[in-house]
N, C-alpha and C positions, 0 to 999 in steps of 0.2 A: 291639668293646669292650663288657665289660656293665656296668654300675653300675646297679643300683635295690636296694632294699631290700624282699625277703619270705620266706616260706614257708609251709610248709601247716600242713595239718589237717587229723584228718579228716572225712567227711560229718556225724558223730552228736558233733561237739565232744570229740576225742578230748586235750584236753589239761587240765590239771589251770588254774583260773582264775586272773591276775593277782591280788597283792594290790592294795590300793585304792593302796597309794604307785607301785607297779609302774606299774600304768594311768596315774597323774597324769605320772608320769615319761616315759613311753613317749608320753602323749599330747601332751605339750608337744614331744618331739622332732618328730613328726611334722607338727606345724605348724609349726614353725620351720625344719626341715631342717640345723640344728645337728649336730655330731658328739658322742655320749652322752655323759657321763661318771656312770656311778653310782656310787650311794651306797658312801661308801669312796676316799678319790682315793687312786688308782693313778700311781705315777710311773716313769717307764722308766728304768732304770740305762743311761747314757751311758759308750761307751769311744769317745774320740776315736782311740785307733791298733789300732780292731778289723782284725784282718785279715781273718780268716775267722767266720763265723757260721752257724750250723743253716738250711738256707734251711725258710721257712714252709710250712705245709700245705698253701695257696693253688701256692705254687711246686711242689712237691712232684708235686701235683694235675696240673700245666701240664707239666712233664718227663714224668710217666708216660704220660699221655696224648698226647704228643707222640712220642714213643718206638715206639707200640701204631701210629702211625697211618705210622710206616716214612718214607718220604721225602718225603710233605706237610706242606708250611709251614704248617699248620694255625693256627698263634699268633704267624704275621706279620701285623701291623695296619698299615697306611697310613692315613695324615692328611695333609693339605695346609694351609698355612699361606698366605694370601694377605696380600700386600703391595702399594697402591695408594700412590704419591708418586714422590716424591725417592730414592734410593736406595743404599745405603751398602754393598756386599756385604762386603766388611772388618769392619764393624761388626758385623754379622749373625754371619758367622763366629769373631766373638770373643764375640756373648751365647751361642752355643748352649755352643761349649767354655765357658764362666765356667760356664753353668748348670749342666754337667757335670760341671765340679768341685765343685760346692757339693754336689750329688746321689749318696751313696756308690751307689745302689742301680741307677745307669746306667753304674755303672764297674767291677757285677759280674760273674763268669763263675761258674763251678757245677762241683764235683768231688765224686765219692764217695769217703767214708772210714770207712771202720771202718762201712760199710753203711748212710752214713746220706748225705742230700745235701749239701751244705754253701755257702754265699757265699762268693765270695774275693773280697774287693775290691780292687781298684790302685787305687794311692794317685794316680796319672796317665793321664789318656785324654784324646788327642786327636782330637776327629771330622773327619775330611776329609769339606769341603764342594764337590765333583766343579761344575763351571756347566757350563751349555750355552744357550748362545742361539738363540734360537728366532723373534726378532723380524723378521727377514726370510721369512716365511712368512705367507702368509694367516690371518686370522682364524680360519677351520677348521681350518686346517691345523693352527695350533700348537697349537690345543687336542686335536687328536687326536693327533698327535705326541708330545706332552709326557704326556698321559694311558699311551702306548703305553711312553715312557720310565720311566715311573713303575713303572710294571704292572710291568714286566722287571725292576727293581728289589727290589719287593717280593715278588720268584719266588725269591728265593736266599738260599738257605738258611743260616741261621746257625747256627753251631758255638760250644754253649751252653758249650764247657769252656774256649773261648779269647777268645770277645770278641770286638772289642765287641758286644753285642745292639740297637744298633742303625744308623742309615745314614742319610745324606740326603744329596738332591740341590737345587741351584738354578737355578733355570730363568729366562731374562729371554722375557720376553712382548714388551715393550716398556718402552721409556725408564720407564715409568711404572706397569709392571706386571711385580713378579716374585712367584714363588712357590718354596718350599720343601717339597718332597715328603720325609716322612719315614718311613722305615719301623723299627717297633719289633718286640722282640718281646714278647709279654704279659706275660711272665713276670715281667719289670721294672717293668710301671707299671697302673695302672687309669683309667677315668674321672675322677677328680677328681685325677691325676696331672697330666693334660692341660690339662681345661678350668679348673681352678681351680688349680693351680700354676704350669706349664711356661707356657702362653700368655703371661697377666700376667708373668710374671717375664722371659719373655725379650723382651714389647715395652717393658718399663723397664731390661733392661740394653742393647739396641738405642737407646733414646731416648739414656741417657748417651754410649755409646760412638762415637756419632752427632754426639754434641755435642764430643766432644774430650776429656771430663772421665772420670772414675774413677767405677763405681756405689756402692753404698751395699753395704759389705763386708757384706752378711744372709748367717750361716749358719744352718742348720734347728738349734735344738736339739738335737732326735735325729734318728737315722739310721735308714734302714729296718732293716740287719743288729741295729742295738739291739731295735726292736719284736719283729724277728721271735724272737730270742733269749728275749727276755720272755715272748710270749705263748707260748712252747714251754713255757717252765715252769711257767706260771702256767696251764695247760692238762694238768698232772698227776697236777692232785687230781681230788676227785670230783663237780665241777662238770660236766666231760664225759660221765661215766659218764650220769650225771642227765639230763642234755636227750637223750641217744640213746635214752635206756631212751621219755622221752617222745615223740620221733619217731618208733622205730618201732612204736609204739602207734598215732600220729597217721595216719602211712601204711602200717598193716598191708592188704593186701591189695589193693594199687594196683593201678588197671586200665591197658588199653593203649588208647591213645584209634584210633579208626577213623579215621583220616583220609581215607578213599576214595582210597588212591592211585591213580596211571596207571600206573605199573610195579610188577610182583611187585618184592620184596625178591632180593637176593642170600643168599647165604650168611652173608658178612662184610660186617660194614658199610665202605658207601665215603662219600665226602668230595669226590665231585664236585659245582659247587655255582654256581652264579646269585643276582643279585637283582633285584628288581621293584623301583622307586621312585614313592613317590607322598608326594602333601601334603595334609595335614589344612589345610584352610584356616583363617584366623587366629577369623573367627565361630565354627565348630565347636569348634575347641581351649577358648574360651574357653566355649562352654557345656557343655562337659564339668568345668571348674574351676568353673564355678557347680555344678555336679554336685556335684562333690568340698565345696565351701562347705557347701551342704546338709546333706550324713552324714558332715561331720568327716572327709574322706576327702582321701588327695594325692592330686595328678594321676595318680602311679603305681598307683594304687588303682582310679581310675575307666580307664586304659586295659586294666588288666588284666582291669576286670571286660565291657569292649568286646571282648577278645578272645575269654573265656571264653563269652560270649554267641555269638560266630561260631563258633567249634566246638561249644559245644551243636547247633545247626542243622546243622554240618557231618556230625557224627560221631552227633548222635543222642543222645548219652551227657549224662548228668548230675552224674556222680562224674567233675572233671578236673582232670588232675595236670598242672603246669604248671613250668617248670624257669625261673629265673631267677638272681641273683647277691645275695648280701648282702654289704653292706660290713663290716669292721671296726674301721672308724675310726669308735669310740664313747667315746674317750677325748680329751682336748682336746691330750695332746699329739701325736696323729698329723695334727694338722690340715695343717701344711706340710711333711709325711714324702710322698717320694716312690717310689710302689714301689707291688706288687702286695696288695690287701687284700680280695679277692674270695673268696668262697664261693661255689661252687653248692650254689641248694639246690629242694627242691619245697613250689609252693603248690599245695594241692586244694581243688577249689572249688567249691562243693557249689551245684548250680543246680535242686537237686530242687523241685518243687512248684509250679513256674509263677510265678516269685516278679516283682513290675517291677524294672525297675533300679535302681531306690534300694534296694531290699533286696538285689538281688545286691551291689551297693557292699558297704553293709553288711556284710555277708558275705564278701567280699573284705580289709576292712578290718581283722572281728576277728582272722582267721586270720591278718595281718600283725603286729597287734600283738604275738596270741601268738606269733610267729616272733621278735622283736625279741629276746627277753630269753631264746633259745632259740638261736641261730644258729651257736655257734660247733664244734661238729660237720663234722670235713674228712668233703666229700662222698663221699673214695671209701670210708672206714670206711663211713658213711651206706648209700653203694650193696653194700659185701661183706656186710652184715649184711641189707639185704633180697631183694640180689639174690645170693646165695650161688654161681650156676650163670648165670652172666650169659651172656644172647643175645647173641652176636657181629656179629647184623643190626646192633642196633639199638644206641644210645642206654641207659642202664643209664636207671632208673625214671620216663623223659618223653621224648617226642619231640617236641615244639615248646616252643623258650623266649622265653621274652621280658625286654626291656630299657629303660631307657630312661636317657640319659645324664644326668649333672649337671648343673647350671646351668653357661652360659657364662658367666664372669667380665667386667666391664666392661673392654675394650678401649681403645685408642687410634684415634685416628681414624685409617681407614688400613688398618687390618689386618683380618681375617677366615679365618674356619677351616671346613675342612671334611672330612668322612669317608667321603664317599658318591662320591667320583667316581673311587676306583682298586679295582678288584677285583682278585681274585686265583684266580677259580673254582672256590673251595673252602668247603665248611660242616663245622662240629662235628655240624651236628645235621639233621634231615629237615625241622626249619623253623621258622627264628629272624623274630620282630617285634622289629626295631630301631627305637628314636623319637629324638628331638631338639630341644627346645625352642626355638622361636626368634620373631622379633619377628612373621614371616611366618606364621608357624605353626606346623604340629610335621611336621617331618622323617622320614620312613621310609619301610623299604625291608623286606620280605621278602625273606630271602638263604635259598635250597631247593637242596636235592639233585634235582639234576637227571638223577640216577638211578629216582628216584621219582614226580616229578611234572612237565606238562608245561607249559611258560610261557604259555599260554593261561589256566593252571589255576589260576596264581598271578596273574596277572595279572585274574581272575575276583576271588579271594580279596582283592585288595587294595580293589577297587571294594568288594566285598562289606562288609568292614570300614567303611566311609566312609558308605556306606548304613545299616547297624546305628549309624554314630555320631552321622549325623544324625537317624535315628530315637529316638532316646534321648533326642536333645537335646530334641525336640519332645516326647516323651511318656515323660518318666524315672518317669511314677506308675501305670503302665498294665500290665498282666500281660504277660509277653515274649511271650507264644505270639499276643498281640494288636498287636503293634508293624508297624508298614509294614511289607510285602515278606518279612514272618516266614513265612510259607504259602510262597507261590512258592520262596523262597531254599532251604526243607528241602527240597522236591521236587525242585527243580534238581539239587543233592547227590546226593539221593538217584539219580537216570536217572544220575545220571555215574557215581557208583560201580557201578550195575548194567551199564553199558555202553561204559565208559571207559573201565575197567584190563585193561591189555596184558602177557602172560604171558611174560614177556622175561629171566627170572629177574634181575630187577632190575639189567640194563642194558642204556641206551635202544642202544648198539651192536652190542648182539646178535643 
C-alpha cells in the first residue's frame, strides 16, 4: 500500500512560486495532517441508486498496469488484523459484511463501455468468512502454518469484472488468539481506507454485535463512485492542462538513478520480488520528528530526505527522482469515503552542493509543498508525455519509490494490525521503502526485485539507511559529505558496483 503526500521539482526550482494564501494553506495542512479543502467549497453531487460510475484515474492507472503485467497479482495487498480476548466469530462476521454494505466501493466490479472503464456496483455482497483452526499446533508451528495459508490466499487472482475484490480468512490461534487475514485488491481502497476507516469501524461494529445490540446505522455521506464521477469532471477544464504544462517543466530531463545492481536488466521488465524488514527504533524515529520540528517539515519529509541521502552515496548522483503516491482526499467530504485516492507521482531532489541535512529537509519540503496544489495529473498521461518511447525494463520515470502509511487510528483494546508478515514475492518497482508509524517505532521493509539485486545487498541497504538515520540525528547541521560512515559507505558502493553485478541478462536463473 502507498499513502504519503509529494512530488517533485526540478534541481534549478522549476515551478512557478506559491501565492502567499497558497503557502499559508498548504502550510497549515502539513502540520495538521488534515484533508485540504480550498478555497471555494466543493460539494460532491450524491446518487444514492448510482449503479455504475466512470472508474477514476487512480483505478484506471491500477487495471492498465495490472493488465501490462499478464498473470501477476501485482495489486493484491494482504493485511492481518489481530485479535487478543474473548472471541465472537459470528460477530466478527457480521461487522465485516455491515461494513461492506455501508462501503459502495468494496461492492465493485469493473467493465468497459463505449472505451472507457467504468464502476458497477451491487447493491449486495456477501463475504465468506472460510476458519481454520490452528490451535492444536505448536507455537511455530501455527505461526508458520497460518502465514503459509495466508500467502496461498493472497496468490489468487481476482477477476476484476466479477467480484468480489476481495477475501478473508480466519484463523483460531488459541482460545484467546485469532486473526483475520485479508486480502484486497488495491484497486478498491488506499491507506487511510484501512487504517483510518475500516479498522476503527469494524472493531465498533464487533463491540455492538458482541454485545447483542444493533450498531449505530452510520452511513458515508458520499460514496466513492460519486467522488470519482466528480473529480472526472471537474478535471476537464484547464486546471489539468496547467499543472502538466508545470510538471513537465519541473521534470524535463530526468535522470536514471545508478543503483549499482547485481544482475543486468532483462529485456522486459519482471516483478519477481522480496522483502527485508527492519525497525527504526522508537529514540531514532523520534529524533527525526525533532528534525521535522526544526524546518517545519513532516515526518514524511525527513524520511524521504534519509533516503534521498542513501542513494546520493549509493548512486553517486545528485539530481534524484524519487516516485511516491499523493492522496486526493483534499476536500472534507472524502474524509470517511472508502476507496482508491492515490496518485503516483515524482519528487526530485536536488542534493547538489554538499548541503547538511536540515537543508536537504528543506529542500525536500519546498518541492512538496509545490507538489500539493499541483498533484492531480493521472501519472500515466504524466509518464506518455515524458516518456513517449517507454523502456519496457524498467519502471517509466523512477525506479525506487517510497511510502509511508497513515496514522493508525485509536483502537480498542485487544486488537492490532499488521502488513508486514504475508508476502506474496512480487514488486511493481526495483525498490520500494515502506514505513509505518508505531508506538515502537517505525516499521519497514524494502520489498526488491530479486531479479536485480541480491539479499545480501538489501539487506546491506537497510542497515545502511539506519546508519545515515542515526547520523543525522546526531549531526543534522554538519555538511553530508562530513556525517559518520559517509567515506566508507560511498566506497563500499562503489567496489560492489565494480565488482558485484553478474551478467545474467537480468535473471538470477539463468
Amino acid at each position: 500500500m502507498e499513502d504519503s503526500t509529494i512530488i517533485g521539482g526540478d534541481v534549478s526550482g522549476g515551478y512557478e512560486p506559491l501565492s502567499a494564501e497558497e503557502q499559508a494553506a498548504l502550510d497549515a495542512w502539513l502540520s495538521s495532517n488534515e484533508p485540504l479543502t480550498t478555497a471555494g467549497s466543493y460539494t460532491i453531487p450524491v446518487d444514492p441508486h448510482r449503479v455504475v460510475a466512470p472508474a477514476s484515474s487512480g483505478q484506471e492507472q491500477i487495471w492498465m498496469h495490472s493488465e501490462m503485467a499478464g498473470g501477476h497479482v501485482l495489486y493484491n495487498e494482504a493485511v492481518t488484523v489481530h485479535y487478543h480476548g474473548e472471541f465472537d466469530a459470528v460477530a466478527l462476521n457480521r461487522s465485516l459484511n455491515e461494513f461492506v454494505r455501508r462501503h459502495a466501493a468494496w461492492r465493485t466490479s469493473f467493465a468497459w463501455h463505449d472505451g472507457a472503464l467504468q464502476q458497477v456496483v451491487h447493491p449486495r455482497l456477501e463475504v465468506p468468512m472460510p476458519f481454520t483452526d490452528l490451535s492444536g499446533l505448536s507455537a511455530g508451528e501455527r505461526e508458520e502454518r497460518a502465514v503459509s495459508i495466508a500467502c496461498g490466499d493472497a496468490l489468487i487472482p481476482f477477476d476484476l469484472s466479477r467480484g468480489p475484490l476481495l477475501r478473508c480468512r480466519l484463523i483460531r490461534f488459541s482460545s484467546t488468539e485469532h486473526r483475520l487475514y485479508l486480502t484486497l485488491h488495491h484497486i478498491i481502497f488506499d491507506g487511510v481506507s484501512l487504517y483510518g476507516i475500516f479498522l476503527p469501524q469494524l472493531a465498533s461494529l464487533y463491540r455492538a454485535y458482541a454485545r447483542g445490540v444493533q450498531p449505530h446505522p452510520h452511513q458515508p455521506s458520499v460514496q466513492y463512485p460519486d467522488y470519482a464521477d466528480w473529480h472526472r469532471k471537474r478535471m476537464q477544464g484547464g486546471e489539468l492542462a496547467s499543472q502538466l504544462q508545470n510538471l513537465k517543466e519541473a521534470l524535463s530531463d530526468l535522470p536514471t538513478l545508478d543503483l549499482r545492481l547485481d544482475f543486468s536488466r532483462g529485456e522486459v521488465q519482471s516483478f519477481h520480488g522480496s522483502m527485508e524488514r527492519f525497525l527504526v527504533p522508537a529514540a531514532v524515529a523520534e529524533g527525526l520528528r525533532g528534525i521535522g520540528n526544526r524546518t517545519g517539515a513532516t515526518l514524511f519529509m525527513v524520511l524521504t530526505a534519509v533516503l534521498a541521502e542513501q542513494l546520493r552515496r549509493r548512486c553517486g548522483q545528485v539530481d534524484l527522482p524519487l516516485g511516491s503516491a499523493s492522496s486526493s482526499r483534499k476536500w472534507s467530504e472524502t474524509e470517511d469515503i472508502v476507496g482508491f485516492f492515490l496518485n503516483t507521482i515524482v519528487l526530485r531532489v536536488d542534493a547538489s552542493g554538499d548541503p547538511t541535512f536540515l537543508q536537504l529537509v528543506e529542500r525536500v519540503r519546498e518541492v512538496t509543498i509545490a507538489a500539493l496544489s499541483r498533484d492531480d495529473v493521472p501519472f500515466p498521461l504524466l509518464a506518455r508525455e515524458l516518456a513517449p518511447r517507454r523502456d519496457a525494463s524498467t519502471h517509466p520515470l523512477f525506479q525506487v519509490m517510497f511510502s509511508l502509511e497513515p496514522p493508525l487510528g485509536e483502537l480498542d483494546a485487544g486488537w492490532r494490525f499488521t502488513q508486514m508478515d504475508v508476502e506474496t514475492g512480487l514488486t511493481k518497482f526495483d525498490l520500494h521503502l515502506e514505513m509505518d508509524e508505531r508506538k515502537e517505532g517505525i516499521l519497514a521493509r524494502y520489498i526488491y526485485n530479486t531479479d536485480l539485486f541480491f539479499p545480501d545487498t538489501i539487506r546491506a541497504m537497510a542497515e545502511d539507511w539506519q546508519t545515515i538515520a542515526k547520523a543525522v540525528v546526531a549531526s543534522p547541521d554538519v555538511p553530508l559529505s562530513e556525517l559518520s560512515g559517509e567515506r566508507q559507505a560511498g566506497l563500499w558502493w562503489r567496489l560492489r558496483g565494480l565488482f558485484g553485478k553478474k551478467k545474467n541478462g537480468g535473471s538470477r536463473a539463468s
